[in-house]
C-alpha positions in Angstrom: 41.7 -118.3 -129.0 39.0 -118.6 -131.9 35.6 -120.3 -131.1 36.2 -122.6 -134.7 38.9 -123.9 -133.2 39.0 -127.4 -132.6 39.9 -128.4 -129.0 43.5 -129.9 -129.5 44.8 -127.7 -132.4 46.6 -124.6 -132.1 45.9 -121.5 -134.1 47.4 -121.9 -136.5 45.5 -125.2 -137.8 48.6 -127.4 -136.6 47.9 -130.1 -134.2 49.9 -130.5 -131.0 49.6 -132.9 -127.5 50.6 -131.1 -124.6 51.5 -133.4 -121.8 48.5 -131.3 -120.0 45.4 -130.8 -122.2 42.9 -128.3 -122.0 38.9 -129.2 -123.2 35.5 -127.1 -122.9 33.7 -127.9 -120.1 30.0 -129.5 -121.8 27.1 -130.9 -120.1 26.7 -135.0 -120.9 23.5 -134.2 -122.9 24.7 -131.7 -125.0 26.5 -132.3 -128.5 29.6 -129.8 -128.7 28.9 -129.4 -132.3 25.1 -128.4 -132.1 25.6 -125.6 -129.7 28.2 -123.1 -129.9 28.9 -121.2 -126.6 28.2 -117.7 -126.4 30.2 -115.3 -127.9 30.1 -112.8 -124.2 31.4 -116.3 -122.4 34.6 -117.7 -122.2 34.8 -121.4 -122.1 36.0 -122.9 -119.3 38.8 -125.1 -119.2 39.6 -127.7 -116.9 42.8 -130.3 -116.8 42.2 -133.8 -118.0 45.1 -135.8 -116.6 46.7 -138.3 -119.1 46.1 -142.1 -117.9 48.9 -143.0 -115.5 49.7 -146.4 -115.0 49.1 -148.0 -111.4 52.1 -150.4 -111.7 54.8 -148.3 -110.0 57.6 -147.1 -112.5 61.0 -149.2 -111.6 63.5 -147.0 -110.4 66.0 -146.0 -112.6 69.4 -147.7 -112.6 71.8 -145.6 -111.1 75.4 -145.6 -112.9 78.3 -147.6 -111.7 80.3 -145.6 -109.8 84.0 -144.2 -111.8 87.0 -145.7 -110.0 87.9 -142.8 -108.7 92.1 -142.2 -109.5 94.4 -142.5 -106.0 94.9 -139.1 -104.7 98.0 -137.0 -105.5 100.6 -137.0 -103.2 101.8 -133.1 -102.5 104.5 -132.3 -104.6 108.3 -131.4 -102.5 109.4 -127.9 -103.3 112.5 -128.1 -105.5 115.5 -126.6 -103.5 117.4 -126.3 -106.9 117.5 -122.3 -106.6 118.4 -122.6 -103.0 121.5 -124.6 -103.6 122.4 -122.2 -106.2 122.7 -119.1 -104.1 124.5 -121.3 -102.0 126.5 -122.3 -104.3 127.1 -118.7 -105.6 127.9 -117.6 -102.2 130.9 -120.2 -101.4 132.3 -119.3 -104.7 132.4 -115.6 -104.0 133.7 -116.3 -100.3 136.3 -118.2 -101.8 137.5 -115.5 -103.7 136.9 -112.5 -102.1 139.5 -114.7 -99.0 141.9 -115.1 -101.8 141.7 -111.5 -102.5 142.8 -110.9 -98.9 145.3 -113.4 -98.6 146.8 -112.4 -101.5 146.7 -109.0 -100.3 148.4 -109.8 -97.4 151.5 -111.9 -98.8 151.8 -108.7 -101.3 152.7 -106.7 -98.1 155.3 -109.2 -97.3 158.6 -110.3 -98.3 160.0 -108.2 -101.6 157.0 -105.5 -101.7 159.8 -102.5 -100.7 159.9 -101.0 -97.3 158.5 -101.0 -94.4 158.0 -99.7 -91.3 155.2 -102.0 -89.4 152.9 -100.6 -86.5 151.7 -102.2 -83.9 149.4 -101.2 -81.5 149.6 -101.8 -77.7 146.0 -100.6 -76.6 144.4 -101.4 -72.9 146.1 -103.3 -70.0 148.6 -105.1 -70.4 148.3 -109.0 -69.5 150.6 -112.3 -70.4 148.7 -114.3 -72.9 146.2 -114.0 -75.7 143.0 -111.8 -75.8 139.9 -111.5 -78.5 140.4 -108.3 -80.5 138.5 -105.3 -79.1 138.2 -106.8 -75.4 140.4 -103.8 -74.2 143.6 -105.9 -73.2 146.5 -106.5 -74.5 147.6 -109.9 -74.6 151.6 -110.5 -75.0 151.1 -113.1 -77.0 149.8 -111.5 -79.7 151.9 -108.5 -79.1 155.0 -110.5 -78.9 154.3 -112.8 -82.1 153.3 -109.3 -84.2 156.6 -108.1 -83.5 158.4 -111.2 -84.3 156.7 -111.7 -87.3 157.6 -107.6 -88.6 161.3 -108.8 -87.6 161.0 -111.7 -90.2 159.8 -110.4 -92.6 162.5 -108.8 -95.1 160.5 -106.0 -96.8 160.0 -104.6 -92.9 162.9 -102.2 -92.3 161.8 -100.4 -88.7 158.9 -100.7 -86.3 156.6 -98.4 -84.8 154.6 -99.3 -81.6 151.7 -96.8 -80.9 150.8 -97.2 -77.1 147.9 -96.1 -75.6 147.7 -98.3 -72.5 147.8 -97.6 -68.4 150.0 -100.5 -67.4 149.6 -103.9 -66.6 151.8 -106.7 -64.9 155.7 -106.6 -65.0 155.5 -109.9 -66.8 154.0 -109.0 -69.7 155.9 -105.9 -70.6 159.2 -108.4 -69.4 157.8 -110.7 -72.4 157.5 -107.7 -75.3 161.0 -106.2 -74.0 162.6 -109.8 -74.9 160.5 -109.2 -78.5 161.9 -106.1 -78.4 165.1 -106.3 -77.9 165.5 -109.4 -80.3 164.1 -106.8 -83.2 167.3 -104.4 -82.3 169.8 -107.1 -82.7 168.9 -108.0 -85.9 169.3 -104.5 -87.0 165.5 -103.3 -87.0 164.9 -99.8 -85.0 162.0 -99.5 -82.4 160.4 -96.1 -82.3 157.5 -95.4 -79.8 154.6 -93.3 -80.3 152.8 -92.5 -76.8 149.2 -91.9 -77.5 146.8 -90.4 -74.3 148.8 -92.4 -72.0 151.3 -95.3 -71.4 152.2 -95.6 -67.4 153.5 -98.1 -65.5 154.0 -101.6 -67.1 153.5 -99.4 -70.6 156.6 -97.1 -69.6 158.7 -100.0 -69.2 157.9 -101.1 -72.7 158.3 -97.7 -74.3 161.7 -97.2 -72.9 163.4 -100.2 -73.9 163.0 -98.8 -77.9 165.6 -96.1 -79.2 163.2 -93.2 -79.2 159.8 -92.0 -77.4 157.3 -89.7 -79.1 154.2 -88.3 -77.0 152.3 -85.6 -76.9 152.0 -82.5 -75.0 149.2 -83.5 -73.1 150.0 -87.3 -72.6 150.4 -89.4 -69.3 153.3 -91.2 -68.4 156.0 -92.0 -66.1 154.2 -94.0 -63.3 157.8 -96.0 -62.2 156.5 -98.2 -59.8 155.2 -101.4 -58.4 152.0 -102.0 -56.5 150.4 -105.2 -54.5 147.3 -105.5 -52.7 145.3 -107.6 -50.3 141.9 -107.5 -49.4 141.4 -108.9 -45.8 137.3 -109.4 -45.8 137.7 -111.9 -42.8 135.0 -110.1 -40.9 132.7 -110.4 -43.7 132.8 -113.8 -43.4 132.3 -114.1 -39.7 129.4 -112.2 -40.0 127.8 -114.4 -42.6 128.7 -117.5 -40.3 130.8 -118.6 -43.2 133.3 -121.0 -41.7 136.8 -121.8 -43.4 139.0 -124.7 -43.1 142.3 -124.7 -45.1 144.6 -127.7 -45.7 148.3 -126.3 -46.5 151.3 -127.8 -46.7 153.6 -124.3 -45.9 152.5 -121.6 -43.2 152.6 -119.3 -46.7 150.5 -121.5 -49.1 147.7 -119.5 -48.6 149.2 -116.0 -48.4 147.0 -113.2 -50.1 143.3 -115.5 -49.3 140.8 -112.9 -48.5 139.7 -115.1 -45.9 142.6 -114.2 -43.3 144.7 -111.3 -42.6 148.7 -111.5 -43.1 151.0 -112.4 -40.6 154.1 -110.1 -39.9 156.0 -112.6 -41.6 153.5 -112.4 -44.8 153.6 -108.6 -45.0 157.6 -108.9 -45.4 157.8 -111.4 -47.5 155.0 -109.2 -49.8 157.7 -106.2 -49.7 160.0 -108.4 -50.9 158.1 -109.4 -53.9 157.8 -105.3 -54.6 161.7 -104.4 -53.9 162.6 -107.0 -56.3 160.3 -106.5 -59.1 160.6 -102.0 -58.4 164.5 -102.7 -58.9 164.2 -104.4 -62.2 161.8 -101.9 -63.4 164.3 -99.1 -62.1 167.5 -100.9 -63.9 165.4 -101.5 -67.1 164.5 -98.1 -67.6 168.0 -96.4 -66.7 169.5 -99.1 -69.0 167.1 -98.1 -72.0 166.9 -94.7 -71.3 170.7 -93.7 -70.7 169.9 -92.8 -67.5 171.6 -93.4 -64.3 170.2 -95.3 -61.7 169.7 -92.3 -59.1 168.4 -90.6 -62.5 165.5 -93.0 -62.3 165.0 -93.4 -58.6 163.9 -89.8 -58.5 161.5 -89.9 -60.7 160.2 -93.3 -59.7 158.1 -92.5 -56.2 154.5 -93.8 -58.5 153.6 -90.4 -60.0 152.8 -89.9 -63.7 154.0 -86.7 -65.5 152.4 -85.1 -68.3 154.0 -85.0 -71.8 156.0 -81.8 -70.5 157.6 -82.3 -68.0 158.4 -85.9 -68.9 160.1 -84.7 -72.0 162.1 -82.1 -69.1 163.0 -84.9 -66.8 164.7 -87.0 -70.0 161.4 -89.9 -69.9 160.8 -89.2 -73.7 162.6 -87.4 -76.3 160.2 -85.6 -77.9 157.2 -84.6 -79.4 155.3 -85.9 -82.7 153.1 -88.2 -83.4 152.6 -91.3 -85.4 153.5 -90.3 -88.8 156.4 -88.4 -87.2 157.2 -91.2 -85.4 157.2 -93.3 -88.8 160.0 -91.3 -90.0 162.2 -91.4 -87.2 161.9 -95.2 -87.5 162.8 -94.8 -91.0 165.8 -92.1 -90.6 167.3 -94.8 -88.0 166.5 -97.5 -90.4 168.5 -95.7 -93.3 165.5 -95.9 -95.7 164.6 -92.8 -98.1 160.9 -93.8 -98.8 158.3 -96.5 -96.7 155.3 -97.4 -96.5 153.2 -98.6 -93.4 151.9 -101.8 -92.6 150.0 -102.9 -90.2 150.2 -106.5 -89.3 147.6 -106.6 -86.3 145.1 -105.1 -88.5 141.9 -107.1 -88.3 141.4 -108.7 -92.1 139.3 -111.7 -93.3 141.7 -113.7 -92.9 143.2 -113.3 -90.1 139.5 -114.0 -88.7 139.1 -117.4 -90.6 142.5 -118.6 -90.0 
């Protein structure tokens, strides 16, 4: 800063009033102007406060507060796009079960021949079973067959049975299926798969002709009951029995009491009659005499070889072999093979 100078101007000449100015610091007696500081010293400055009112300042007015807008409410999610894939999805269900069904009713009447095959896999029990469940309901059984019967573009039928048995009943109920398919003029050729004893036998020979296999089971001629007498298991539990009847036999076969002598001849009975059906059936279907039968019917199964020895099948092939033969008897130069117990779309829906 230059000495000439006057306190309040800058530099430059201009004039300027800082809200803090800076003066020399003079004695009272001195005149600024009459004595010029040293050149060595620097003046000293001190602050002169500007004159500050003593009437306190009113406080500044704040600002009305903005109405402030009502809050938002959240927004729902459009489900638009959602509806549309499900939308999309019924469509295409719709017509992939058209597809199906149409596919299906093309297999049916006026489509050319046929030979239908139906399977008869697990044991063998009256009424109707979920697929895969390893038995083999008679209703289903029964109502495949019937429906191969009525249906004109099926000329013959294969059954492919893989099964050890079951209850007379049941294979009683497919013979009548059976046997209603040969009066109307369609053949029924059996292919044996790894086995068919017992109640599976009796099926297979009420159709005109038995494949198998070298190596297969069958044969099994018989009847069996059984009766579990766990009376002393009881006792020894304390657990205490009281039975209302209204015949001494009303509760023949209860676990909880062993047969009387009468019981156990009665039982017999039950076996004689149902054995002598079984024994008659097959001799019947088979072109066998009774005593033809009876000699091969003491319970045993016989492989594939020596059952095709002892006249219980009449030969050996297997499905597709068995197809023909269904179609030879049926009189029919060229087939195809439909399955009607086939698990489809629709036949889960409807």
């Amino acid at each position: 800063m230059n000495q000439n100078t006057p306190a309040g101007s800058s530099p430059s000449g201009s004039s300027y009033r800082p809200y803090y100015s800076y003066v020399s610091e003079t004695k009272p007696e001195e005149n600024i102007a009459d004595k010029a500081p040293p050149a060595s010293s620097a003046p000293v400055l001190r602050p002169v406060s500007r004159p500050v009112s003593s009437a306190p300042s009113a406080p500044a007015a704040r600002p009305a507060p903005r109405p402030s807008a009502p809050p938002t409410p959240p927004q729902k999610k459009s489900n638009k796009g959602l509806w549309i894939v499900v939308g999309l999805v019924l469509v295409l269900f719709v017509l992939v079960s058209a597809v199906y069904i149409a596919a299906e009713g093309a297999s049916g009447v006026g489509s050319g021949n046929k030979v239908a095959v139906i399977h008869i896999n697990g044991y063998m029990y009256t009424g109707d079973y979920a697929y895969g469940s390893g038995i083999a309901g008679s209703d289903a059984i029964c109502g495949h067959i019937r429906s191969a019967v009525d249906n004109n573009s099926v000329k013959a039928i294969v059954l492919r049975i893989d099964s050890p048995g079951g209850t007379g009943s049941c294979s009683q109920e497919i013979n009548m299926e059976i046997q209603r398919a040969r009066d109307k003029g369609i053949p029924v050729v059996t292919s044996m798969g790894d086995q068919a004893t017992s109640a599976a036998y009796y099926v297979a020979s009420q159709t005109d002709y038995i494949y198998a296999s070298p190596g297969t089971t069958t044969g099994s001629i018989g009847v069996i009951g059984r009766h579990a007498d766990n009376s002393s298991i009881y006792e020894e539990n304390g657990v205490n029995i009281t039975v209302f009847k209204s015949g001494e036999m009303k509760d023949m076969g209860s676990d909880y009491r062993s047969l009387t002598a009468e019981e156990k001849a009665y039982w017999q009975h039950i076996i004689d009659v149902s054995f002598n059906t079984f024994v008659n059936d097959v001799a019947e279907g088979r072109g066998m005499t009774r005593e033809e039968v009876l000699k091969l019917a003491d319970g045993r199964v016989y492989v594939g070889e020596d059952a095709l020895k002892y006249g219980l099948i009449d030969d050996y092939g297997n499905l597709y072999v068995a197809a023909d033969k269904a179609a030879e008897l049926a009189e029919i130069n060229s087939y195809s093979l439909y399955y009607p117990d086939n698990v489809t779309l629709s036949s889960l829906l409807f």
